[in-house]
KOLKOLVEX-61809 format. One line per field, with one value per atom (N, C-alpha, C): residue number from 1; residue in one letter; chain; atom name; x, y, z. Coordinates in steps of 0.2 Angstrom, whole numbers, plus 5000, padded with zeros to 4 digits. Layout:
pos = c(NUM, ...)
code = c(A, ...)
unit = c(A, ...)
site = c(CA, ...)
u = c(X, ...)
v = c(Y, ...)
w = c(Z, ...)
***
This chain:
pos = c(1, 1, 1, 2, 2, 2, 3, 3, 3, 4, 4, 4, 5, 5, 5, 6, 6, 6, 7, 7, 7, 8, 8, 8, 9, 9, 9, 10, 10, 10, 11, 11, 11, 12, 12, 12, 13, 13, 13, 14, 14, 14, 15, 15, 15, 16, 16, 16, 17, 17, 17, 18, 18, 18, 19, 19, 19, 20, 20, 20, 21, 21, 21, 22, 22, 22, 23, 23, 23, 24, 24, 24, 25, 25, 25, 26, 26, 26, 27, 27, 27, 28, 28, 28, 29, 29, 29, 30, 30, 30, 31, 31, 31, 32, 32, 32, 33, 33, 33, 34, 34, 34, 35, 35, 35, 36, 36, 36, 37, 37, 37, 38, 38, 38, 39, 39, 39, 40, 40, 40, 41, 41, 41, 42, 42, 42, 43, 43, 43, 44, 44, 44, 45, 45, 45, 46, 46, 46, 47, 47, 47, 48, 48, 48, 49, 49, 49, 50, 50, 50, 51, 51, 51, 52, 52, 52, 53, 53, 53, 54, 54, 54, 55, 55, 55, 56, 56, 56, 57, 57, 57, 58, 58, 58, 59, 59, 59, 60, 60, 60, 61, 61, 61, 62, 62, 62, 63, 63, 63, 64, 64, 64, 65, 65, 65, 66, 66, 66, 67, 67, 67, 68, 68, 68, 69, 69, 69, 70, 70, 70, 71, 71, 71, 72, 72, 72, 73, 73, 73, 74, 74, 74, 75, 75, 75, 76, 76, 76, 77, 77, 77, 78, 78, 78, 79, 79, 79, 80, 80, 80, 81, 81, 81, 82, 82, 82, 83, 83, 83, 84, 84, 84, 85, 85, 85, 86, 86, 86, 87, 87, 87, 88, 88, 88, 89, 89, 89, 90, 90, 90, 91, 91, 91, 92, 92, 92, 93, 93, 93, 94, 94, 94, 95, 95, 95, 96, 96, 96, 97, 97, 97, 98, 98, 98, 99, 99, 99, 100, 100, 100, 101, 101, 101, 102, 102, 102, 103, 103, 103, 104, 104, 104, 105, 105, 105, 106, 106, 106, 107, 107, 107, 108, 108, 108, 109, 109, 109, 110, 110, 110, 111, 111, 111, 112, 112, 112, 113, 113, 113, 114, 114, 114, 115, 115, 115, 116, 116, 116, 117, 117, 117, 118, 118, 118, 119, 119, 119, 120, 120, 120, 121, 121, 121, 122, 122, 122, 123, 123, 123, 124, 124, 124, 125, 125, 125, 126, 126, 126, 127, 127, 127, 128, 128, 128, 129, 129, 129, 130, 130, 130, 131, 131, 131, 132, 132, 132, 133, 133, 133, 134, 134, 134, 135, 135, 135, 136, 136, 136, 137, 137, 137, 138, 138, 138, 139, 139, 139, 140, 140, 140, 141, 141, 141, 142, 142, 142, 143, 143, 143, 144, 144, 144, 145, 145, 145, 146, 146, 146, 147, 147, 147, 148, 148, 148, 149, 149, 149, 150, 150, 150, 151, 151, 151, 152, 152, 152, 153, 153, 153, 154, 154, 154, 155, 155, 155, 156, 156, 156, 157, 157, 157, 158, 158, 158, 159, 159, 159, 160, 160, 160, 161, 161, 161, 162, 162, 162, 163, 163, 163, 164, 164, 164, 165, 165, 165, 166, 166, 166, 167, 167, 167, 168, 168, 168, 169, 169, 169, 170, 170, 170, 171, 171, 171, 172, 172, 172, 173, 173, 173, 174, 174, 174, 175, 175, 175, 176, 176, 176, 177, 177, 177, 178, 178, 178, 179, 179, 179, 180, 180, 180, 181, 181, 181, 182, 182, 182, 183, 183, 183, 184, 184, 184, 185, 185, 185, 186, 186, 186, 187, 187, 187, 188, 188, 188, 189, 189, 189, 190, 190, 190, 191, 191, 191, 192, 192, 192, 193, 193, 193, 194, 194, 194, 195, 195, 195, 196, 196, 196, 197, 197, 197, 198, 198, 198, 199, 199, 199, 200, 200, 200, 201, 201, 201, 202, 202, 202, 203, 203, 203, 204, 204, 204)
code = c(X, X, X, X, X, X, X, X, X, X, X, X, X, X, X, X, X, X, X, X, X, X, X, X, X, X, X, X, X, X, X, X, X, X, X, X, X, X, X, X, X, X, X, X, X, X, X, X, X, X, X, X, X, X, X, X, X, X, X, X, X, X, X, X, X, X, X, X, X, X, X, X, X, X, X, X, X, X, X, X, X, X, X, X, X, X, X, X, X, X, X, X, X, X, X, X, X, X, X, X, X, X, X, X, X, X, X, X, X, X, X, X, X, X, X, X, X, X, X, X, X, X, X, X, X, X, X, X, X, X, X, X, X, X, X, X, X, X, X, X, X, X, X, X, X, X, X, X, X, X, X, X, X, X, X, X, X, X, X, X, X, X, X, X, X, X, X, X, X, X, X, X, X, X, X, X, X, X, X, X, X, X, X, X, X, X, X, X, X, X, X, X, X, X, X, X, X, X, X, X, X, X, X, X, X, X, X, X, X, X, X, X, X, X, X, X, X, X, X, X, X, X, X, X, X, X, X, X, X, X, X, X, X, X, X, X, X, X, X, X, X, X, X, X, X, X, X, X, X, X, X, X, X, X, X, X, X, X, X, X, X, X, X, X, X, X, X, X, X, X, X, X, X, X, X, X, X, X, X, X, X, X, X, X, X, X, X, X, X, X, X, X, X, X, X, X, X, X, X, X, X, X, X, X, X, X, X, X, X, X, X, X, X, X, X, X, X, X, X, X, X, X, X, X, X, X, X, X, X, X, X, X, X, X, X, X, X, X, X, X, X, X, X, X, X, X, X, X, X, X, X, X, X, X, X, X, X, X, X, X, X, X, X, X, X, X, X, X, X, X, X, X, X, X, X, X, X, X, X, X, X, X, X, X, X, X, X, X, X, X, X, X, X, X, X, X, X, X, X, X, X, X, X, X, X, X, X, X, X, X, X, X, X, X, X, X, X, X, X, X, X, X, X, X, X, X, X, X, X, X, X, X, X, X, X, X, X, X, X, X, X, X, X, X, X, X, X, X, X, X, X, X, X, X, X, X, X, X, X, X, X, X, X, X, X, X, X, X, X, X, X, X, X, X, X, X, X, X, X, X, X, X, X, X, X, X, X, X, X, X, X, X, X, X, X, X, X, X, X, X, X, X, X, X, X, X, X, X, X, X, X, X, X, X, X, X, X, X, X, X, X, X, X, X, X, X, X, X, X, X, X, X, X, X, X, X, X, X, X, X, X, X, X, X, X, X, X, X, X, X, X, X, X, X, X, X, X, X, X, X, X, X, X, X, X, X, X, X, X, X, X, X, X, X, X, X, X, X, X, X, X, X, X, X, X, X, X, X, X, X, X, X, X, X, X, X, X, X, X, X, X, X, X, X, X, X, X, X, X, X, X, X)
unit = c(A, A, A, A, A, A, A, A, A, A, A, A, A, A, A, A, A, A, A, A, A, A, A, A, A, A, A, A, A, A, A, A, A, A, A, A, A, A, A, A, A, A, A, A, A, A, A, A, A, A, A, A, A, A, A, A, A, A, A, A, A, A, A, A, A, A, A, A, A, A, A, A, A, A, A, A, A, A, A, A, A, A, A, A, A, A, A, A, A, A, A, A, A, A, A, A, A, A, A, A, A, A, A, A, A, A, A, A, A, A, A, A, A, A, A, A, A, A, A, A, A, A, A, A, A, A, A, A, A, A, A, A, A, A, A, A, A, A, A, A, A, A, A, A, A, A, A, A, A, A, A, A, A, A, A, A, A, A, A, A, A, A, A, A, A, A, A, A, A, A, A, A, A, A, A, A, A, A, A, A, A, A, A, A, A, A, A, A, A, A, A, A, A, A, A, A, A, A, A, A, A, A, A, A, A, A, A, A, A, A, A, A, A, A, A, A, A, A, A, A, A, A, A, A, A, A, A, A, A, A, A, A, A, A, A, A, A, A, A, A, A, A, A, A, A, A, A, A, A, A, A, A, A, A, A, A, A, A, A, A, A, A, A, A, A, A, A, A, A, A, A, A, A, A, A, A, A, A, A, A, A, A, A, A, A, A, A, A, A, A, A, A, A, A, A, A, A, A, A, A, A, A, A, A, A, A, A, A, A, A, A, A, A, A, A, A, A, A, A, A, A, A, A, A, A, A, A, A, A, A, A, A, A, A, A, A, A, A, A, A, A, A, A, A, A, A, A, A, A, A, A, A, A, A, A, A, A, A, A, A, A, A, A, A, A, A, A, A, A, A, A, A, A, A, A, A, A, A, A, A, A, A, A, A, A, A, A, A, A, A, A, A, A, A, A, A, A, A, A, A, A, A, A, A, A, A, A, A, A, A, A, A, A, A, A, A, A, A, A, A, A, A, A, A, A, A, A, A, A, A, A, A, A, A, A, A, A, A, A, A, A, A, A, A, A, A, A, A, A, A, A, A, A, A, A, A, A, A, A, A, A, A, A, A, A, A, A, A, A, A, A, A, A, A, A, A, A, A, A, A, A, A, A, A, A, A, A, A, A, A, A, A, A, A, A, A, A, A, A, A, A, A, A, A, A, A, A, A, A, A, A, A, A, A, A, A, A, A, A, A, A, A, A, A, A, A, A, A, A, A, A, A, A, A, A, A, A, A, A, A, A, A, A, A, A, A, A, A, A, A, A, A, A, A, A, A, A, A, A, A, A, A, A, A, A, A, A, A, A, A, A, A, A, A, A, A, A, A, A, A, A, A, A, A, A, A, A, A, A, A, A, A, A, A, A, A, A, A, A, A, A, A, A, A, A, A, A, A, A, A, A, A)
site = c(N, CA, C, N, CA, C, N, CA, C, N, CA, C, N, CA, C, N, CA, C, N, CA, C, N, CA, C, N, CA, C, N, CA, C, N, CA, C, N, CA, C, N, CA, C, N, CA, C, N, CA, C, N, CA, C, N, CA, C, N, CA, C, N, CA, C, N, CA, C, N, CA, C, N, CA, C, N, CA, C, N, CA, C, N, CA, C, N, CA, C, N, CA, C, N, CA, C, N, CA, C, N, CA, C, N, CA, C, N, CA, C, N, CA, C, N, CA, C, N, CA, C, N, CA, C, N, CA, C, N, CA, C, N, CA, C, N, CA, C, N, CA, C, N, CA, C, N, CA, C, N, CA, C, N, CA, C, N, CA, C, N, CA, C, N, CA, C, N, CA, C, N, CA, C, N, CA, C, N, CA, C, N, CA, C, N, CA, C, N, CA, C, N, CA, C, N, CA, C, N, CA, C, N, CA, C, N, CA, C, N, CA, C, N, CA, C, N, CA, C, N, CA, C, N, CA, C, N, CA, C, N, CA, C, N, CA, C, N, CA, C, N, CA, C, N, CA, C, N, CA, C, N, CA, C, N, CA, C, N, CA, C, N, CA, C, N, CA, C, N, CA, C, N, CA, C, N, CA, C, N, CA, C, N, CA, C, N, CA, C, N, CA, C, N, CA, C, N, CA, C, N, CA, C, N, CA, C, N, CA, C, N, CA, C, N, CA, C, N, CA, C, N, CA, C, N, CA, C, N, CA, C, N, CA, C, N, CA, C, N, CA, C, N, CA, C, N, CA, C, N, CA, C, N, CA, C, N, CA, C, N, CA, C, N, CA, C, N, CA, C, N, CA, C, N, CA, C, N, CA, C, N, CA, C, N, CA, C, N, CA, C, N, CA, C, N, CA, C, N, CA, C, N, CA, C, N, CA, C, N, CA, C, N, CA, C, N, CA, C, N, CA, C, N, CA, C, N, CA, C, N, CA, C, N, CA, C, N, CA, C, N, CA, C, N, CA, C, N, CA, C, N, CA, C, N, CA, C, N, CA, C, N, CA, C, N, CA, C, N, CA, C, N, CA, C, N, CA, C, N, CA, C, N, CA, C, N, CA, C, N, CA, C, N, CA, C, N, CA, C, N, CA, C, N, CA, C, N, CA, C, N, CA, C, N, CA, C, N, CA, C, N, CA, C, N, CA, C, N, CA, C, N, CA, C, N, CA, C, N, CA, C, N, CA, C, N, CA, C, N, CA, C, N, CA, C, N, CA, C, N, CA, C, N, CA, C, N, CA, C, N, CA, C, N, CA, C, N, CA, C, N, CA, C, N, CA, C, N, CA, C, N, CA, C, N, CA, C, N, CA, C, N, CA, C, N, CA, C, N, CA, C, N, CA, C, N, CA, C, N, CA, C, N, CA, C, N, CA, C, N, CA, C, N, CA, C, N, CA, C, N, CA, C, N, CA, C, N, CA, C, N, CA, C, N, CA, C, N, CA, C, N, CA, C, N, CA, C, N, CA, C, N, CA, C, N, CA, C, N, CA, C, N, CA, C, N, CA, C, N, CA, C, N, CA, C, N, CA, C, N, CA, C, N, CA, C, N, CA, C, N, CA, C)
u = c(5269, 5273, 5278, 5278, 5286, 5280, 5276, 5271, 5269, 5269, 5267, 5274, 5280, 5286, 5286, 5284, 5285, 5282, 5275, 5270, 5271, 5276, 5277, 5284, 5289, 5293, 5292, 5287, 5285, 5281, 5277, 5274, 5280, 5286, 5291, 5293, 5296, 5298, 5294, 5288, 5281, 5284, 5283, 5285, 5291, 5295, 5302, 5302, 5296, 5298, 5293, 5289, 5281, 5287, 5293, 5295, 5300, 5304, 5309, 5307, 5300, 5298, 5296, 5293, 5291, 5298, 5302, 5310, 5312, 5309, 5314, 5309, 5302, 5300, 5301, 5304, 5305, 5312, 5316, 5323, 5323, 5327, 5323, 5325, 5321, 5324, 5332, 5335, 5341, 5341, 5337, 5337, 5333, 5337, 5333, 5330, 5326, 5323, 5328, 5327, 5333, 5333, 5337, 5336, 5332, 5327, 5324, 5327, 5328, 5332, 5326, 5330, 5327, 5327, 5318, 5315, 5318, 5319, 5323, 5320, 5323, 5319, 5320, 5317, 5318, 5321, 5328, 5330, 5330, 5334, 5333, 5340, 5338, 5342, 5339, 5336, 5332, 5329, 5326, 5321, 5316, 5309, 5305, 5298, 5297, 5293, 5286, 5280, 5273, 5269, 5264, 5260, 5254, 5249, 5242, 5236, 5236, 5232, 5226, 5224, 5221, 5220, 5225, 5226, 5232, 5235, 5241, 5243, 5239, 5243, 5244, 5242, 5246, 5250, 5252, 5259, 5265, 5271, 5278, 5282, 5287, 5294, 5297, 5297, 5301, 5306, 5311, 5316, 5313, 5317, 5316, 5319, 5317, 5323, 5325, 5332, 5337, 5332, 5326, 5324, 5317, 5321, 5315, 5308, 5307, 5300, 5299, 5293, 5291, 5286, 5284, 5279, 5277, 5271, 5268, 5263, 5261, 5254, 5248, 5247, 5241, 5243, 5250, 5249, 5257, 5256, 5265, 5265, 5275, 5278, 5276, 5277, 5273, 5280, 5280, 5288, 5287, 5293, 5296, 5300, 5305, 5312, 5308, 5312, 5311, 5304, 5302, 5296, 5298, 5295, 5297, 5292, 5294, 5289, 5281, 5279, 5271, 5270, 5274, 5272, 5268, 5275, 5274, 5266, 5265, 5263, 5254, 5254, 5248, 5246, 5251, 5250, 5248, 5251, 5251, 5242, 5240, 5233, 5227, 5231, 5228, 5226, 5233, 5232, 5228, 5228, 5225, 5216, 5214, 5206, 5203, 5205, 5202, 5201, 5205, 5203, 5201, 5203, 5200, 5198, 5194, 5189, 5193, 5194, 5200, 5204, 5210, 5217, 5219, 5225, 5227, 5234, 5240, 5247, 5250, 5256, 5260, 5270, 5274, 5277, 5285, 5288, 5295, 5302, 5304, 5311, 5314, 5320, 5323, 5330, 5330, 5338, 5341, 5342, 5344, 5351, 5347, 5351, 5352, 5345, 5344, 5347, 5344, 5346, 5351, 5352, 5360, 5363, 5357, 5363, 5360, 5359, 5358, 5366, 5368, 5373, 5381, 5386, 5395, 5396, 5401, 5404, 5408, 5414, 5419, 5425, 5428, 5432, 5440, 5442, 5449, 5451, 5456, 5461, 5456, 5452, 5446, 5445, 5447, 5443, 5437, 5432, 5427, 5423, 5427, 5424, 5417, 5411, 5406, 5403, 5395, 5390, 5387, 5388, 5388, 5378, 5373, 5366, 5370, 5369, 5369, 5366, 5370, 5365, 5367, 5361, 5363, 5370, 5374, 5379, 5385, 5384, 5390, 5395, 5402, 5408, 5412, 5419, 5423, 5425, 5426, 5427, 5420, 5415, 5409, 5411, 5412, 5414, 5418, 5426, 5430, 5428, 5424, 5422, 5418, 5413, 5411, 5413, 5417, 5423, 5426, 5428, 5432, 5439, 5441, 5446, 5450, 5457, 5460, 5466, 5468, 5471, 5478, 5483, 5490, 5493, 5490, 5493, 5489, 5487, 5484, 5487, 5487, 5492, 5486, 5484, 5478, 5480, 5485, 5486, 5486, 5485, 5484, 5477, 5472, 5466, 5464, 5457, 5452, 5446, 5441, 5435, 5433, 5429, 5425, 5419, 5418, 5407, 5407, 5401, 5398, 5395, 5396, 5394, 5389, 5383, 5379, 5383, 5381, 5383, 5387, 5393, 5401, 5402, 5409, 5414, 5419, 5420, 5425, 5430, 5435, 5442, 5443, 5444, 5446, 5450, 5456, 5462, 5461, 5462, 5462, 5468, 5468, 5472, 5472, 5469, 5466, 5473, 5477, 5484, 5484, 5483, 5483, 5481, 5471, 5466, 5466, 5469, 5468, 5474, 5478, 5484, 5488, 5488, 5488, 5484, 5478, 5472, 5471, 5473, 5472, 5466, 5461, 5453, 5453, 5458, 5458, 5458, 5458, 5459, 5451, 5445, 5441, 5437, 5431, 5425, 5420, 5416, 5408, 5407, 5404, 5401, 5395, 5394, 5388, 5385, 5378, 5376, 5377, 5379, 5384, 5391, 5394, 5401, 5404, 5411, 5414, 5423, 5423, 5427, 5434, 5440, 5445, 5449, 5452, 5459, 5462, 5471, 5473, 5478, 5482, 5486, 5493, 5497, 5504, 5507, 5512, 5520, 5523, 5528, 5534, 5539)
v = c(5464, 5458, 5459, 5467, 5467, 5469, 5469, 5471, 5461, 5456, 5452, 5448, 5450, 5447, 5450, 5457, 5459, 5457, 5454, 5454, 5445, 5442, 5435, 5434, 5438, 5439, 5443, 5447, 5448, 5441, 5437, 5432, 5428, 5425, 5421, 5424, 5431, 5432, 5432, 5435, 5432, 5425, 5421, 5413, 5412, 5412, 5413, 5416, 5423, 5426, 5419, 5416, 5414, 5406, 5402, 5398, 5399, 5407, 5406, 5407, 5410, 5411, 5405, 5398, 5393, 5390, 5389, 5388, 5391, 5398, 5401, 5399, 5398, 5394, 5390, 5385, 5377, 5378, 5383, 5383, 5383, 5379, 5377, 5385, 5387, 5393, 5392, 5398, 5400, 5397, 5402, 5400, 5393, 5390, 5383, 5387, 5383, 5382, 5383, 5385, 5384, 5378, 5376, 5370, 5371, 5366, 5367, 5365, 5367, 5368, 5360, 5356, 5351, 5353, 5351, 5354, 5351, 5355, 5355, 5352, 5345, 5342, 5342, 5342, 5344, 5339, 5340, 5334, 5337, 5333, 5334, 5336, 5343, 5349, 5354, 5354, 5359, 5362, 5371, 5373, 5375, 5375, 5374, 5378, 5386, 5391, 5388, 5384, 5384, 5386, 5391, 5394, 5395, 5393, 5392, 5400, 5398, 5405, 5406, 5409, 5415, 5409, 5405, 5403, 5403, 5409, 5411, 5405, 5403, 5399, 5392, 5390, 5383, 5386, 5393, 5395, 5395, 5391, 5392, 5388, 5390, 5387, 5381, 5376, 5370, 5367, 5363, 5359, 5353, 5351, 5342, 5339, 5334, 5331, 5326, 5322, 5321, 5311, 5312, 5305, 5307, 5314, 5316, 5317, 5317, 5319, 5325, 5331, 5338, 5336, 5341, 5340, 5347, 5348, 5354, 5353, 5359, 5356, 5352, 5353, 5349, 5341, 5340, 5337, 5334, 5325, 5326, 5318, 5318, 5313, 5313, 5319, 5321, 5320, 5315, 5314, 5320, 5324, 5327, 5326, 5323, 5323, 5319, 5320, 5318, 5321, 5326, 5330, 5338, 5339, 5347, 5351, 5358, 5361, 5361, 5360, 5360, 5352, 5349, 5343, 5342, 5345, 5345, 5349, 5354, 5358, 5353, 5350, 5346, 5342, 5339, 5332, 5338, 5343, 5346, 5349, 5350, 5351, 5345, 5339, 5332, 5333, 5333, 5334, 5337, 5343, 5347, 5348, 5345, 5344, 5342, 5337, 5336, 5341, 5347, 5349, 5358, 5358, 5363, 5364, 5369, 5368, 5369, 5365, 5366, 5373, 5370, 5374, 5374, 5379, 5381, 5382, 5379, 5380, 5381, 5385, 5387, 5383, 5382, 5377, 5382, 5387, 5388, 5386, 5384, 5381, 5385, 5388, 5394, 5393, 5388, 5383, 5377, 5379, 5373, 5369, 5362, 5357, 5350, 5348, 5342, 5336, 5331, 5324, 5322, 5316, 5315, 5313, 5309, 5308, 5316, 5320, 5326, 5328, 5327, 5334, 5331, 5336, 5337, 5338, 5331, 5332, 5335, 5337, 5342, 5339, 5335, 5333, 5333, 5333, 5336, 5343, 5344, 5352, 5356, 5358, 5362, 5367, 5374, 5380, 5380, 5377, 5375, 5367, 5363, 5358, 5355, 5354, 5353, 5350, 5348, 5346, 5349, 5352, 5355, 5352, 5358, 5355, 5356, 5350, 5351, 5354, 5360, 5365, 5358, 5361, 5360, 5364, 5360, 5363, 5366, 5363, 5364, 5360, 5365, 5364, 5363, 5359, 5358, 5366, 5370, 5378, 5380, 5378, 5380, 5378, 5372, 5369, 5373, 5374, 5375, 5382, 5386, 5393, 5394, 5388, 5388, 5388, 5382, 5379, 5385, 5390, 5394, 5392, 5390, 5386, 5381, 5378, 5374, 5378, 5374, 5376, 5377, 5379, 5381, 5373, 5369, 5362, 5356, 5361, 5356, 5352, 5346, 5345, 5343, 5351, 5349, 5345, 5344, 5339, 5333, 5332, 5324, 5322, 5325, 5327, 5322, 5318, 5313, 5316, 5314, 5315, 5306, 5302, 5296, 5296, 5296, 5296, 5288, 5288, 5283, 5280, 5278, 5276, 5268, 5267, 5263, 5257, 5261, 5257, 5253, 5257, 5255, 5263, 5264, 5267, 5269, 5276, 5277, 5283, 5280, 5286, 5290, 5296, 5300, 5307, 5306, 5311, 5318, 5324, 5329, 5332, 5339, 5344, 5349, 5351, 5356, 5364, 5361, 5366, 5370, 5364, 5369, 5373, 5372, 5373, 5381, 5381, 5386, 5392, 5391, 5393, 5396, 5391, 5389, 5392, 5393, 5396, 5391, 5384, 5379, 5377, 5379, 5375, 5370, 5367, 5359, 5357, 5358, 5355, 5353, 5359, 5360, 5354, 5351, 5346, 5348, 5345, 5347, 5341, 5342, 5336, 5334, 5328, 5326, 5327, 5326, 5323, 5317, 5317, 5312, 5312, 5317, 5317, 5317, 5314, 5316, 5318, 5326, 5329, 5326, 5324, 5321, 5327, 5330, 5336, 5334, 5331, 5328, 5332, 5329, 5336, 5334, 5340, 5338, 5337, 5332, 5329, 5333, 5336, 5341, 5336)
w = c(5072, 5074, 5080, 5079, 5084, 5093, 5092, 5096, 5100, 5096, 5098, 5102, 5100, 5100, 5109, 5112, 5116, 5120, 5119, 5122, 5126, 5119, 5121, 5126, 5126, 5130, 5138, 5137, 5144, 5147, 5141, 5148, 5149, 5145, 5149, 5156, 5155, 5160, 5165, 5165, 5172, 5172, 5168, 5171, 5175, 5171, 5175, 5181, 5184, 5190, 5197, 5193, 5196, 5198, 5191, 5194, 5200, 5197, 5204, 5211, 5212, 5217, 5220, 5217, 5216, 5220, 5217, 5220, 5228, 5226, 5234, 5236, 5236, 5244, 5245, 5242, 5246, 5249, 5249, 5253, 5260, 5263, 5271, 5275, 5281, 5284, 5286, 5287, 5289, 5295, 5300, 5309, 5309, 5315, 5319, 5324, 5328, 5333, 5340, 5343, 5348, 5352, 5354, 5358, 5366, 5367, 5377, 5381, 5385, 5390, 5396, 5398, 5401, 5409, 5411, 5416, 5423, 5427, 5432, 5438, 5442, 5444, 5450, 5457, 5464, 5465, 5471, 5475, 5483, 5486, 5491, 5495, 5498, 5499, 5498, 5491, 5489, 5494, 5493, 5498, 5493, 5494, 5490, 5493, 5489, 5491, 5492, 5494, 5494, 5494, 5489, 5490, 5488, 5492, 5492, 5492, 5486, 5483, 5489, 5492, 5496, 5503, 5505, 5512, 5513, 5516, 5518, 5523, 5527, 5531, 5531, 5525, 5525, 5518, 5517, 5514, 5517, 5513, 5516, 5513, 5516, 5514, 5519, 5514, 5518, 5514, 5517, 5514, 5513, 5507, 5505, 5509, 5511, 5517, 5514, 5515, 5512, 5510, 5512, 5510, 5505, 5501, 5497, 5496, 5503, 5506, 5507, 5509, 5512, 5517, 5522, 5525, 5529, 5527, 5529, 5534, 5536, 5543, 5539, 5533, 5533, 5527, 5524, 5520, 5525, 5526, 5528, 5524, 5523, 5520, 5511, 5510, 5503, 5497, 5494, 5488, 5486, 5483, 5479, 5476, 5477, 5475, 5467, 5463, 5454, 5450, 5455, 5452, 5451, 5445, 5443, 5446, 5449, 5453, 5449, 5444, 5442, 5446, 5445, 5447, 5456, 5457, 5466, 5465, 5462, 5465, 5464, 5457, 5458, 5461, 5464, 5470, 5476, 5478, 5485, 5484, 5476, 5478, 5478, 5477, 5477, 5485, 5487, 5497, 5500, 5496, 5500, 5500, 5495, 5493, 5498, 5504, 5506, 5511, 5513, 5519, 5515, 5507, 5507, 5499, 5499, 5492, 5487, 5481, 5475, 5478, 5481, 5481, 5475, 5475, 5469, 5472, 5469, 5474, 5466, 5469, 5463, 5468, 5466, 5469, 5468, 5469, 5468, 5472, 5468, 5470, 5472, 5478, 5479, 5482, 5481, 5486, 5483, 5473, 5468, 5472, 5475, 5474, 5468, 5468, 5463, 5467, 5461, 5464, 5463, 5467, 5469, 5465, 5457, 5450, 5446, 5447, 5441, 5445, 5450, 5452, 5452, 5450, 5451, 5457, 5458, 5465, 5463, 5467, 5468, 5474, 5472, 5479, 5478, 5484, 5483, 5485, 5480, 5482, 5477, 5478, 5472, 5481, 5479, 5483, 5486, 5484, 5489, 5487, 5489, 5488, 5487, 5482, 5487, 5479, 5481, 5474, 5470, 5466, 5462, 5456, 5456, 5453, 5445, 5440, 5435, 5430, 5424, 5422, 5413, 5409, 5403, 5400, 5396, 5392, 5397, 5403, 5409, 5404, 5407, 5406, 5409, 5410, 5415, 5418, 5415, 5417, 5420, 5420, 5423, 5430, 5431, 5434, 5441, 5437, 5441, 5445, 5440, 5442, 5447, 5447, 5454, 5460, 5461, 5467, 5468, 5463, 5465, 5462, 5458, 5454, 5459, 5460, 5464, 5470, 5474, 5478, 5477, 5479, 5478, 5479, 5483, 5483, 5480, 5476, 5470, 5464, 5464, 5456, 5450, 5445, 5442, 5436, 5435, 5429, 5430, 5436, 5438, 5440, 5439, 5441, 5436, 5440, 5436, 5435, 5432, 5430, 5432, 5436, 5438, 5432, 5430, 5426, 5426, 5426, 5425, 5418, 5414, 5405, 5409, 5405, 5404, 5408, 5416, 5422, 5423, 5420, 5421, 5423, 5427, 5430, 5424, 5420, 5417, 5423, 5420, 5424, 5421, 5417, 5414, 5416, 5412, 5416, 5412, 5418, 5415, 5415, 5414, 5413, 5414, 5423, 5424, 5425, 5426, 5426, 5420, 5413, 5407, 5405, 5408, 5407, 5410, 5417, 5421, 5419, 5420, 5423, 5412, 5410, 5401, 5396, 5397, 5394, 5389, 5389, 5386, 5385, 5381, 5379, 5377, 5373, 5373, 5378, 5384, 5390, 5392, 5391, 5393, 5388, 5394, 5390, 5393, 5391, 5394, 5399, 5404, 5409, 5408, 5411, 5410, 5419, 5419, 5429, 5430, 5437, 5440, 5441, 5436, 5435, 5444, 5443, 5450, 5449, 5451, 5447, 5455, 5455, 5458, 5458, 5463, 5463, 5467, 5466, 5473, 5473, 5479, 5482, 5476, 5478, 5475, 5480, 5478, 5481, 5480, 5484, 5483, 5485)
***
């Protein structure tokens, strides 16, 4: 008897081990997926490496010119601008078919500027004023770090941010004095492309 008692208690617990096991695996994983980073589109500014697998000479380097076009010896008035280097690179071998047997072009970007809504002006008393290509998860501090922060006759807490929200114009007032000078993180947001970052001078 005490033999069948043992016998009936070992198969519970096999149950119990076969449910719980049943249980841990439907708990969702720990780690997510990491987020993709969105692919980086040519503007014009940009310089743009072209490279034609075993015809060196129609390989090189050319600028996008500012009406988003390239043109090489054999292929001219070719868009770019809104095309990710694979993109470019498979129109440039559409081009090229005619004058040579399936090319094969590999397309590198070497001189990131972007288009003129992906990219952060910079205007004002900011260190080096200029436009800025927008990265994922930029921040007002990304920002400034570039410029080189602001100038000595800067007044950063009178500093706007202009964006654009679903083709309206928003103002928005910063705190770049806090931000910098303060070590104030409340001060810092994240940007979006288009942003237009305003640094005016101070009244004394």
């Amino acid at each position: 008897m005490t033999h069948q008692i043992k016998r009936a208690a070992q198969a519970v617990a096999v149950s119990c081990l076969f449910v719980l096991g049943g249980c841990a695996s439907t708990q969702p994983p720990v780690e997510t997926a990491p987020a993709i980073n969105p692919e980086y589109l040519i503007g014009p500014g940009d310089s743009i490496n072209i490279i034609v697998w075993r015809n060196p000479e129609v390989s090189m380097s050319v600028p996008v010119r500012p009406d988003g076009k390239i043109t090489t010896p054999l292929v001219e008035d070719l868009p770019a601008a809104g095309k990710t280097s694979t993109q470019l690179a498979r129109d440039i071998e559409a081009a090229l078919a005619k004058f040579i047997q399936q090319p094969v072009v590999t397309v590198v970007v070497t001189n990131f500027v972007g288009n003129f809504n992906e990219q952060i002006r910079v205007i004002g008393q900011a260190a080096r004023p200029q436009a800025l290509p927008y990265r994922k998860d930029m921040s007002l501090m990304d920002v400034l770090i570039a410029v080189g922060g602001v100038t000595e006759f800067a007044a950063g807490n009178r500093a706007s941010l202009i964006r654009t929200v679903d083709g309206k114009q928003q103002k928005l007032q910063l705190r770049l004095d806090d931000l910098i000078k303060d070590g104030d993180i409340s001060a810092n947001m994240p940007m979006r492309p288009g942003d237009v970052l305003v640094i005016p001078e101070s009244f004394f």
